[in-house]
MITORZA-87315 format. One record per residue (C-alpha): residue number from 1; x, y, z. Coordinates in steps of 0.2 Angstrom, whole numbers, plus 2048, in hexadecimal, padded with zeros to 3 digits. Layout:
% residues N
    k    x    y    z
  NUM    X    Y    Z
...
***
This chain:
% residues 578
    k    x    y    z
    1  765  C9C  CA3
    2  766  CAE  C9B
    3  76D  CA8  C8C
    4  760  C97  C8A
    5  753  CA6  C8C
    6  756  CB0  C80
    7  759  C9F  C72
    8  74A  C9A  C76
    9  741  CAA  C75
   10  747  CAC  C64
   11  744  C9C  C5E
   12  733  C9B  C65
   13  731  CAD  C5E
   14  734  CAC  C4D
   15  72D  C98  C4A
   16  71D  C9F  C51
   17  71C  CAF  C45
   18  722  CA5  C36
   19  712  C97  C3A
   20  708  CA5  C3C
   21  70B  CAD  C2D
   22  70A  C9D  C23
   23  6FA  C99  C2A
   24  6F3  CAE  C2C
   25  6F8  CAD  C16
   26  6EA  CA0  C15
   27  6DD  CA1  C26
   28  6D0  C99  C1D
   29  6DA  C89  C18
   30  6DE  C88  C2C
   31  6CD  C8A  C2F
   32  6C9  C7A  C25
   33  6D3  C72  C2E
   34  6CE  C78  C3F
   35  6BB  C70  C37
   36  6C4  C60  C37
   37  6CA  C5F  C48
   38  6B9  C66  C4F
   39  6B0  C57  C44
   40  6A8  C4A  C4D
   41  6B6  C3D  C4A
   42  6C3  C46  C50
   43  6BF  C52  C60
   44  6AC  C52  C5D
   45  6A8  C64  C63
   46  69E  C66  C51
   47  696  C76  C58
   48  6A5  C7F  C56
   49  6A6  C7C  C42
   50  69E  C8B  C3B
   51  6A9  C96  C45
   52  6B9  C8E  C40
   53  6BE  C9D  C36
   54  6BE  CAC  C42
   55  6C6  C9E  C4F
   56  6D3  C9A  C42
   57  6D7  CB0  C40
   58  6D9  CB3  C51
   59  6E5  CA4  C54
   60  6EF  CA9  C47
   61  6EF  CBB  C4B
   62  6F2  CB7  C5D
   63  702  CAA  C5A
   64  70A  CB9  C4F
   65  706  CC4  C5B
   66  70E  CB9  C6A
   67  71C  CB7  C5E
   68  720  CCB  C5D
   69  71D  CCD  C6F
   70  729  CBF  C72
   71  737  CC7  C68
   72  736  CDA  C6B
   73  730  CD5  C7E
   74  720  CDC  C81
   75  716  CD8  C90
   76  720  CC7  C92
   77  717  CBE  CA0
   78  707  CBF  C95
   79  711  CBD  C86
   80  718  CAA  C8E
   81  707  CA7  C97
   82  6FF  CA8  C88
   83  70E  C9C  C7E
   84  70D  C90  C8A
   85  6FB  C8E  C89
   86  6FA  C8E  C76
   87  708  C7F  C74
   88  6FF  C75  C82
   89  6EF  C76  C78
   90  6FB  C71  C68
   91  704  C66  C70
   92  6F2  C5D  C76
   93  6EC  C5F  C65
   94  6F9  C57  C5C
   95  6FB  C49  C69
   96  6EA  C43  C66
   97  6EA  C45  C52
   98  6F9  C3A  C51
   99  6F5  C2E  C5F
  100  6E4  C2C  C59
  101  6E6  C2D  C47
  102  6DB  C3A  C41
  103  6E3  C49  C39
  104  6F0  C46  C2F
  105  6F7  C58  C2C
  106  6F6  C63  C3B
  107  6F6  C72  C2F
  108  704  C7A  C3D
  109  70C  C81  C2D
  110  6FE  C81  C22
  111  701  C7A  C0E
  112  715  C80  C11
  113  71A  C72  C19
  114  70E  C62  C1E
  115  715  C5A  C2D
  116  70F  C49  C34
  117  703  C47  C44
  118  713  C42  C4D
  119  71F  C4D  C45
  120  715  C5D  C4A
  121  713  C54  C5E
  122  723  C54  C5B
  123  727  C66  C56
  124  71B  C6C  C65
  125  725  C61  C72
  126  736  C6C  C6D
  127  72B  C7A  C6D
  128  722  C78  C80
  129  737  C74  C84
  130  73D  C86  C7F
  131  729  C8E  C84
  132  72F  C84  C96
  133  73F  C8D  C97
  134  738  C9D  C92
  135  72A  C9C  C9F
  136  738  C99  CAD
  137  743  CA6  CA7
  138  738  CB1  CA3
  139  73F  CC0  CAE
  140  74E  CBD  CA1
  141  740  CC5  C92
  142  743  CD9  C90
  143  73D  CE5  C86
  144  749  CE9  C77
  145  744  CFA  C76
  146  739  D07  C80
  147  728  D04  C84
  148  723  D11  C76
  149  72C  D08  C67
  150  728  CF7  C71
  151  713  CFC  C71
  152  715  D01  C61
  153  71E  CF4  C59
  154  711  CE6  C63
  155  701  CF1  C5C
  156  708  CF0  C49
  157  70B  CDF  C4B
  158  6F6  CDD  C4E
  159  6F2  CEA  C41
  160  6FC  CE1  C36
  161  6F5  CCF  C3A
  162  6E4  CD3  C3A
  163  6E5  CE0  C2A
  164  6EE  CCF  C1F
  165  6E2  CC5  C25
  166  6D3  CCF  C1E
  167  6DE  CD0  C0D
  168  6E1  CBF  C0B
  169  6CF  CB9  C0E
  170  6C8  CC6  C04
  171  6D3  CC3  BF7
  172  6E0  CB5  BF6
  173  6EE  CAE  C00
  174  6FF  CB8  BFC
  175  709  CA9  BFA
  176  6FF  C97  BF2
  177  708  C88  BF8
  178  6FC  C7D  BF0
  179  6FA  C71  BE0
  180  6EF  C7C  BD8
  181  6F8  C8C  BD7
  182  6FB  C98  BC8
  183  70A  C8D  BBE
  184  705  C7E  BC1
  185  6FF  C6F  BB7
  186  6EF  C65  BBF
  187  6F2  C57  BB4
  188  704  C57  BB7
  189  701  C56  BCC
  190  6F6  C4A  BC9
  191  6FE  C3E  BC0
  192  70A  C2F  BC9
  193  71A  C2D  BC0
  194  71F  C1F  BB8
  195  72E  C1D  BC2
  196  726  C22  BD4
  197  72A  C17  BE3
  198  71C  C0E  BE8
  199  716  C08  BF9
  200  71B  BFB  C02
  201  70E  BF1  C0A
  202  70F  BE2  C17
  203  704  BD4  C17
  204  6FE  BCB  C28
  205  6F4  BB9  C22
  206  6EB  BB1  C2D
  207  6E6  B9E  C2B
  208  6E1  B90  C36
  209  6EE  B82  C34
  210  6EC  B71  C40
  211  6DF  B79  C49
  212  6E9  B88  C4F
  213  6EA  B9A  C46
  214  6FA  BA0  C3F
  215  701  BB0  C38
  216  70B  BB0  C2A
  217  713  BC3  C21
  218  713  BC5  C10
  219  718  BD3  C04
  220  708  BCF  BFB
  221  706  BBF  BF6
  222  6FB  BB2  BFB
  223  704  BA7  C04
  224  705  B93  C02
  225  6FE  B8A  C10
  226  6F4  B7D  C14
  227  6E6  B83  C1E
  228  6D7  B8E  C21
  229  6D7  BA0  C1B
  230  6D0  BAC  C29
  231  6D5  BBD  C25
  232  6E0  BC9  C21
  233  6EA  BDA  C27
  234  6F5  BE6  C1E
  235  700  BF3  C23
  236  708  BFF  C19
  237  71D  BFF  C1D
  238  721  C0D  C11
  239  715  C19  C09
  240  718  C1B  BF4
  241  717  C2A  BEA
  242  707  C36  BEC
  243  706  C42  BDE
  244  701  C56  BE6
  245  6EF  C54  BE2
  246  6E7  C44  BE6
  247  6D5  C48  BE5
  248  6D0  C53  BDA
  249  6C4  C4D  BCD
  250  6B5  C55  BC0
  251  6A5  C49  BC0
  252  698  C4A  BB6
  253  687  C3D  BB7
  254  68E  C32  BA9
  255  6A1  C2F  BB1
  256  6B0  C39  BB5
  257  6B7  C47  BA9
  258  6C7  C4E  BB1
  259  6D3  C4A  BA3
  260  6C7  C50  B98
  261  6C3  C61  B9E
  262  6D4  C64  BA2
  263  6DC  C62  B94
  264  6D1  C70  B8C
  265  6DA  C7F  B88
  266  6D3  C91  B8E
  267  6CB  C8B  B9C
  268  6C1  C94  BA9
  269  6BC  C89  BB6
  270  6B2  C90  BC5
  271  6B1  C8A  BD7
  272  6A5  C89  BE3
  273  6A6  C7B  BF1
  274  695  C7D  BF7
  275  689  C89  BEC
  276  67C  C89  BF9
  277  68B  C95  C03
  278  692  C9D  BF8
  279  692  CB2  BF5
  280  684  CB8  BEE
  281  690  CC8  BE8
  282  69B  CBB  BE1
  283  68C  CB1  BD9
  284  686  CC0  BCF
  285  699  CC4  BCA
  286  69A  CB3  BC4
  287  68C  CB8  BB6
  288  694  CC6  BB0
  289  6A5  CC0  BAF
  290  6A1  CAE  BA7
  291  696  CB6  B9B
  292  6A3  CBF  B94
  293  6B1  CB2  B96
  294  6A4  CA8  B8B
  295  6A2  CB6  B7F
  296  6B5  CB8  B7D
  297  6B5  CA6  B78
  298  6BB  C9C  B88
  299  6B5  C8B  B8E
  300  6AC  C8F  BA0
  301  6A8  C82  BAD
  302  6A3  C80  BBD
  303  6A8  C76  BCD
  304  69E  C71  BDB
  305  69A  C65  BE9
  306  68A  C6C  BE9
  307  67B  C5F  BE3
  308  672  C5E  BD0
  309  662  C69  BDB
  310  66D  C77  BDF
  311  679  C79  BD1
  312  667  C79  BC8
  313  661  C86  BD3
  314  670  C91  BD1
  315  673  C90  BC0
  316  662  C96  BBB
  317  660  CA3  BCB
  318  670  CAD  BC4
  319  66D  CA7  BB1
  320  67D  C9F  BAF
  321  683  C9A  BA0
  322  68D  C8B  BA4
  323  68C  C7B  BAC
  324  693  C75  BBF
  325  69C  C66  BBF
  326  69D  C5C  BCE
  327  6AD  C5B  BD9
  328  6B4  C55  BED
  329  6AE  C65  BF8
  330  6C0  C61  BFF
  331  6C9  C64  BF0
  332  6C1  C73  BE9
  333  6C6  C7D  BFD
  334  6D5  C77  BF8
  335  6D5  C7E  BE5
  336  6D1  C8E  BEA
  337  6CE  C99  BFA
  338  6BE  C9F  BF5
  339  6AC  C9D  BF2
  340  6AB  CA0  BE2
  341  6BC  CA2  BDC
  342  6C2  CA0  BCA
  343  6D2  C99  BC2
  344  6D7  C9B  BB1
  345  6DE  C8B  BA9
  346  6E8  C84  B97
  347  6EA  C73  B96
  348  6EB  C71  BA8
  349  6F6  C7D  BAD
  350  6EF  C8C  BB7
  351  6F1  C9D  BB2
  352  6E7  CA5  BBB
  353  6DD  CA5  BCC
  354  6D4  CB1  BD6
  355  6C6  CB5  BE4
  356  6B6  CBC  BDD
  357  6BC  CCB  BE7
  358  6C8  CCC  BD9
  359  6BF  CC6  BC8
  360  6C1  CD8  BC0
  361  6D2  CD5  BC1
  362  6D2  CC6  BB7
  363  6DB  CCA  BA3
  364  6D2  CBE  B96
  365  6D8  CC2  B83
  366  6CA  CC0  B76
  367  6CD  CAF  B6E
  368  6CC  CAA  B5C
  369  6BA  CA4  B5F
  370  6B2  CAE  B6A
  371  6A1  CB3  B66
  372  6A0  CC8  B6D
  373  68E  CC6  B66
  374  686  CBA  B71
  375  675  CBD  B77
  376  674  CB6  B88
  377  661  CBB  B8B
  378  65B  CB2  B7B
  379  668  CA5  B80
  380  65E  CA2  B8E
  381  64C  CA5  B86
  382  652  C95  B7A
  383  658  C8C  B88
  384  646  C8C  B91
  385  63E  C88  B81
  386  64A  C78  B7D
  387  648  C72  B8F
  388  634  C71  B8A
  389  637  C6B  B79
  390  640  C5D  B81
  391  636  C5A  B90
  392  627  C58  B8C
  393  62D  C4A  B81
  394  636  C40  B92
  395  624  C42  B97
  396  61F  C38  B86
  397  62C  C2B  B89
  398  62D  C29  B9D
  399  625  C17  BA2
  400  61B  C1C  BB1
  401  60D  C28  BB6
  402  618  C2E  BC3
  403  626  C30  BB9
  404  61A  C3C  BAE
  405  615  C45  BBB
  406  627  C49  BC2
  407  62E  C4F  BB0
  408  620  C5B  BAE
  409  621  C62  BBE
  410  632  C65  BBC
  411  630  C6E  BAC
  412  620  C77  BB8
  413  615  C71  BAD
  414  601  C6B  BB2
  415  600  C5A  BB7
  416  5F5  C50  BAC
  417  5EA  C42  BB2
  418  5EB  C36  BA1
  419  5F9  C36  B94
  420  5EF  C3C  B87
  421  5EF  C4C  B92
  422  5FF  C4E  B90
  423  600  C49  B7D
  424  5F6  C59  B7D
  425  604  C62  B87
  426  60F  C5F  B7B
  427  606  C62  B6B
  428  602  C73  B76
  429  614  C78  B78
  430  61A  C72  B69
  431  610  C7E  B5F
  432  613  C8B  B6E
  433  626  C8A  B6B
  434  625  C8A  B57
  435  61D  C9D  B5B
  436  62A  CA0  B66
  437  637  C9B  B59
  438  630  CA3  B49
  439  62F  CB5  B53
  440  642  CB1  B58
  441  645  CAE  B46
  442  63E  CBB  B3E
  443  646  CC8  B4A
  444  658  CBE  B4A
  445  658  CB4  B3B
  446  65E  CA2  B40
  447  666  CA4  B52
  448  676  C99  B4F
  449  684  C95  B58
  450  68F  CA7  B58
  451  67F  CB0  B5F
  452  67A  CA4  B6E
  453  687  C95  B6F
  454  685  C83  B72
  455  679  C7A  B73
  456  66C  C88  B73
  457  66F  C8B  B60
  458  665  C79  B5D
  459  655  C7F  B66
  460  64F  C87  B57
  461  654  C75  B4C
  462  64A  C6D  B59
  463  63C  C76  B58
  464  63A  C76  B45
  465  63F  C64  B43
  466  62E  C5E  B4E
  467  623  C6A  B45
  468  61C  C6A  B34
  469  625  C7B  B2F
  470  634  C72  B27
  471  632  C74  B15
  472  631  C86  B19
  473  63F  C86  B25
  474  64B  C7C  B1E
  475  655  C86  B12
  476  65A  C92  B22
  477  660  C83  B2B
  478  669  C7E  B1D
  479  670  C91  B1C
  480  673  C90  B30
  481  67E  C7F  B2D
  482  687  C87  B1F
  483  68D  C97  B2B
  484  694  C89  B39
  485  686  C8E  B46
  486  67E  C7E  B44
  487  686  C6C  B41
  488  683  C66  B30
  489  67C  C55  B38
  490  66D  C5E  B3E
  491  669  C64  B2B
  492  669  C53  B24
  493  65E  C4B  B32
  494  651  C5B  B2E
  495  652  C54  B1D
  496  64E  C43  B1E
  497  63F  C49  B2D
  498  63A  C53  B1E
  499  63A  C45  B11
  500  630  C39  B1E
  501  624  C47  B1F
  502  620  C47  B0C
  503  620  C34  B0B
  504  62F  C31  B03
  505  641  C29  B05
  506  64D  C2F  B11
  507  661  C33  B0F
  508  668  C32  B1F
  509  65F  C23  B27
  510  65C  C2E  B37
  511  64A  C2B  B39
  512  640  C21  B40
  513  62E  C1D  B43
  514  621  C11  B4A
  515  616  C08  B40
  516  602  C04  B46
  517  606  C0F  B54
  518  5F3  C0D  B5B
  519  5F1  BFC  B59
  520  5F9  BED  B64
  521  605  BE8  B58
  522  611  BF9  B52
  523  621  BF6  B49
  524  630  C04  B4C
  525  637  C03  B3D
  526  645  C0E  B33
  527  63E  C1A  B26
  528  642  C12  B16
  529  655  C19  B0E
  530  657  C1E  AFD
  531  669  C17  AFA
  532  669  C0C  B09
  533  67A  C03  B01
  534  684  C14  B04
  535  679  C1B  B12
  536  687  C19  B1E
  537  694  C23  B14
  538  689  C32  B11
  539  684  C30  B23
  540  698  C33  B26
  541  698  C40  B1B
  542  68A  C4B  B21
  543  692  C48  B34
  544  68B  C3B  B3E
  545  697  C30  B48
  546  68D  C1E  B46
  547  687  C14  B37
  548  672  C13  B35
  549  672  C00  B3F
  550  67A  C07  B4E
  551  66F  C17  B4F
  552  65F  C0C  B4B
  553  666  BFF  B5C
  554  667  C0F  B65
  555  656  C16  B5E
  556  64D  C06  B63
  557  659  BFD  B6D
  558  665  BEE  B6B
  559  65A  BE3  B66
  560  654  BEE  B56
  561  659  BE5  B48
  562  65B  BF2  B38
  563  652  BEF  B28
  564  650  BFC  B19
  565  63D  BFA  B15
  566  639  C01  B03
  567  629  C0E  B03
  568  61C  BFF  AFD
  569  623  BF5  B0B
  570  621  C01  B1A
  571  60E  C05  B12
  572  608  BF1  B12
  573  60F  BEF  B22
  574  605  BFE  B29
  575  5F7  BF6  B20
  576  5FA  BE4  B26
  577  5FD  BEC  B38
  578  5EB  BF4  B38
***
């Protein structure tokens, strides 16, 4: 018995420190899944959830602990007690997520090693074994040196556990056993191979043949009968290939972007699961180091389960400069251990990942394009004035009163009682913001791309381009376009707004008006075009990606059928229209 006590005791010894460990290196991803087994579809003591962390750091500390006391034998009857409950309550635990079917990874041994519901019942049916022996030999457990060195070795062990506890949730776990850490390749551990096994699925059909029901098992297939379809049953017989990251995706309103984004090169990508908890110390780091990973010329993200009202609220409470995309809460605890926490990625492949703790520490080399001389604060002073500038047109154009009345109180704006009052807010605020422009202009000379970035360097095009400053305007455009801070594109539909403006011929063929707008017959209609036979090729030329018939479908919709009216043309049908 002497000898199956002291196996046991160093077995159940070192298994529990080694679990311990894997699971102290990451306390918050145990928490998680400590959240899951509270949930209301598994154990359904939800109350418990928000303490799940400091639940999951003292059942961690405690099993290394046990596991110390076991080995140098320290207080044994407390130190078997103690085992013996914890692996009932394991045991339990396991039991009822396999037999039940609701946690499919105990997290025993946290991302190092996922074992199966029944595996880990399993695993803690040998363990309660050798905790039983122990607990009937236990007068076999002595000390393996004095009480002094015994103490002390039990105390360290606690100081320790609790000290790399606090390191690793203040910073990052030691030791990343997930698909996101630093070296590997998201797309790569997403992707299914070609040549991966797939499942094997079992089909149980039922139909009603002669009046009685019938099973019959395929391997898919429908069978060949003759009878009366009632239902069907499937059962999976062998599981296929899963690649290491399953659900990890980047959304944005119009579809999903993951591929696209990740296939970018110098990438910073910034997480936060939930914005509404995140740190507020790690929020205002966020501004300072994203401002200068965009100065330095990197492409900078953000990740978030959070909704469009709160990545709205914190984007402009800290003035960031980037935009949240939307992604699984799930998968983004998984990501990283932190909230907010940063990676650093090239084509997919992670370089670089920290806790905000831990974002001086990030090294990012100044890239060929970076931009040292961004203005953030007149960044932001032209992203206010574009955000009006386009507003107050979805005002003009949204179909309902309510609709109206939404936009402008979004843009905090006085609600009108009749359209016309708004037509009167936007000839306000358009001549507001051409002010507002002209100083910026006079003290910046044109604010292009390499001093305030995209988009904010077509604020000031904007502005012009619906005012009737153009002829004065234009040449600096034209100069902006010329130095790459403005697309060329922008110049020429300037120019043909200009042309309209002066009653004659467009180039381009990008614009369009109505005809008889006040009357009950109006006619949209496409200015007329000075070369309308090689329009299309100079619209190539100056940028644009479509010919004039498909921007004029998009301009007034499918329908819209393109003709290139001549000056006398457009006049008598104004005339004819009156």
């Amino acid at each position: 018995m002497k000898y199956l006590v002291h196996i046991s005791r160093f077995l159940v010894g070192v298994l529990f420190i080694i679990s311990g460990l894997i699971k102290l290196n990451d306390p918050l991803g145990f928490s998680y899944k400590l959240q899951e087994y509270f949930s209301a579809d598994v154990l359904n003591i939800p109350f418990l959830e928000p303490y799940a962390l400091v639940i999951s750091v003292f059942v961690v500390v405690f099993e290394v602990v046990l596991g110390v006391f076991l080995l140098i034998g320290y207080k044994p009857k407390f130190s078997v007690w103690s085992l013996l409950l914890m692996i009932v309550f394991f045991t339990f635990l396991t039991f009822y997520s396999a037999y039940f079917d609701k946690v499919k990874d105990c997290g025993c041994f946290g991302d190092a090693l996922k074992l199966t519901p029944w595996e880990s019942f399993t695993k803690d049916i040998i363990l309660l074994f050798f905790v039983l022996i122990l607990f009937i030999g236990v007068k076999h457990i002595k000390p393996l040196f004095n009480q002094l060195p015994t103490t002390m070795l039990a105390l360290a062990s606690f100081v320790f556990s609790l000290w790399f506890g606090y390191h690793v949730l203040m910073h990052l776990p030691s030791k990343d056993f997930r698909a996101y850490k630093i070296g590997d390749n998201l797309l790569e551990n997403m992707a299914i191979p070609d040549d991966a096994p797939k499942a094997v699925q079992e089909f149980t059909w039922t139909f009603k043949i002669n009046g009685e029901e019938e099973e019959i098992v395929t391997n898919g297939s429908y069978p060949t009968v003759d009878g009366d379809y009632i239902g069907v049953e499937t059962k999976v017989i062998k599981e296929g290939y899963e690649p290491p990251i399953l659900d990890f995706s980047i959304e944005t309103e119009d579809g999903d972007v993951t591929q696209e984004i990740l296939q970018k090169g110098n990438l910073i990508m910034i997480v936060s699961y939930n914005l509404d908890t995140a740190e507020k110390e790690g929020l205002d780091k966020i501004k300072i180091f994203s401002d200068e990973a965009i100065k330095k010329g990197y492409n900078v993200i953000g990740l978030t389960s959070s909704g469009t009202e709160a990545k709205q609220r914190i984007k402009e409470d800290y003035k960031l400069n980037f935009d949240f995309y939307l992604c699984d809460e799930k998968a983004l605890k998984t990501v990283v251990r932190s909230n907010p926490g940063v990676l650093e990625l090239d084509k997919g492949t992670v370089k670089q990942k920290l806790h905000w703790n831990d974002f001086e520490d990030l090294v990012l080399e100044e890239l060929p394009n970076a931009m040292l001389d961004l203005n953030f604060d007149l960044k932001d002073e032209l992203n206010e004035i574009y955000k009006l500038d386009q507003g107050v047109r979805e005002i003009y154009f949204a179909k309902t009163k309510e609709e109206k009345d939404a936009i402008a109180e979004n843009l905090n704006l006085p609600i009108q009682d009749e359209a016309l009052g708004y037509m009167k807010v936007w000839n306000d605020l358009d001549s507001l913001n051409l002010i507002k422009v002209e100083e910026i202009i006079k003290e910046h000379g044109y604010p292009g791309k390499s001093m305030v970035g995209e988009p904010a360097n077509e604020t000031v095009w904007y502005v012009i381009q619906h005012s009737s400053k153009i002829p004065e305007y234009l040449s600096l455009i034209k100069e902006a376009a010329a130095k790459g801070d403005l697309d060329k594109d922008l110049v020429a539909m300037m120019e043909d707004r200009n042309l309209m403006q002066e009653g004659k011929e467009q180039i381009y063929g990008t614009q369009g008006t109505t005809l008889s707008r006040n009357t009950n017959n109006p006619t949209d209609i496409i200015w007329p075009i000075k070369d309308p036979q090689n329009v299309n090729k100079l619209r190539e030329e100056a940028g644009f990606k479509e010919t004039v018939e498909s921007y004029a479908k998009r301009l007034y919709g499918e329908d819209f059928e393109f003709k290139n009216y001549t000056l006398k043309e457009v006049k008598q049908l104004d005339k004819d229209n009156d």
